[in-house]
C-alpha positions in Angstrom: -8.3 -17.8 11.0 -5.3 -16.7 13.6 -7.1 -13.7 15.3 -3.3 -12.9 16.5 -1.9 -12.7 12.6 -5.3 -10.4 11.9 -4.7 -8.2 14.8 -0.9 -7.6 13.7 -2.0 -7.0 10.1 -4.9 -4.3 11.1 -2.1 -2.3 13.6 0.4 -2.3 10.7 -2.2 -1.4 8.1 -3.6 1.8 10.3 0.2 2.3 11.1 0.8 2.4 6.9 -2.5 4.6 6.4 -1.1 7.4 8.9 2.1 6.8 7.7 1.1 7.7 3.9 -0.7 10.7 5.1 1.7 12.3 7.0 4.9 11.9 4.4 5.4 15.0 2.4 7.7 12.9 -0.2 5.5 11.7 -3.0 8.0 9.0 -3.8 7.9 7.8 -0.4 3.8 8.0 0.1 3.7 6.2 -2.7 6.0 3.4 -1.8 3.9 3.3 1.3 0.8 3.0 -0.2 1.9 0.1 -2.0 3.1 -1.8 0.7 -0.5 -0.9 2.5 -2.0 -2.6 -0.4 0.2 -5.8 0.3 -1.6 -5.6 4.3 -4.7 -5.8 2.5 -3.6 -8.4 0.1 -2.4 -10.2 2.9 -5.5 -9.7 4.6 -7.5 -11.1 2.2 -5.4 -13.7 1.6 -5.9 -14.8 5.7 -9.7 -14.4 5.1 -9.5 -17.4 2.6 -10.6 -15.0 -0.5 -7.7 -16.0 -2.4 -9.3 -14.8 -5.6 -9.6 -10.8 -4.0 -6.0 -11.0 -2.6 -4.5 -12.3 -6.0 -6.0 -9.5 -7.8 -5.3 -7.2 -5.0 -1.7 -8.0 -5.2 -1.5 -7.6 -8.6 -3.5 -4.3 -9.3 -3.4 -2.8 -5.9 0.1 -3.4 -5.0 1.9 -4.0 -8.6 0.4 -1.7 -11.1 -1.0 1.0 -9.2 2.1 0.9 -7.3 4.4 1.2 -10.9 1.6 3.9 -12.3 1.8 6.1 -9.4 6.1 6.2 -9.1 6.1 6.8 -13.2 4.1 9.7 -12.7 6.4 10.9 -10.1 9.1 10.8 -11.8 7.5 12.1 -14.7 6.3 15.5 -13.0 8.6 18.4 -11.9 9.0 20.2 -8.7 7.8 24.0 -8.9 8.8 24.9 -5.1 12.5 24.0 -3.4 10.5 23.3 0.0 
């Protein structure tokens, strides 16, 4: 394992959590939430669980990612804030 690509991966995930939290968009928490899933797939991927990364990628950062936007786009706004 590079300690140096884990270190980089761990700042921009925690960078992507806070990121997520603080965004009032939903579109745009959503779209970071995804790509914080792609860290962790990443992550995984580094770790040598190939297995957990490839479903990661494909639940955590494909269809959750697809299932969260639809039901964006899906709801309406009650407020013009």
């Amino acid at each position: 394992m590079i300690w140096q690509f884990d270190i980089i991966i761990l700042i921009l995930m925690v960078v992507a959590a806070i990121i997520s939290l603080r965004v009032k968009d939903l579109l745009g928490a959503t779209m970071v939430f995804g790509i914080y899933s792609f860290l962790i797939c990443l992550l995984w991927a580094e770790m040598g669980a190939v297995d957990v990364a490839f479903t990661e990628a494909a639940v955590g950062a494909g269809v959750s990612t697809v299932i969260m936007t639809a039901t964006v786009f899906s709801t309406t706004r009650r407020s013009r804030d």
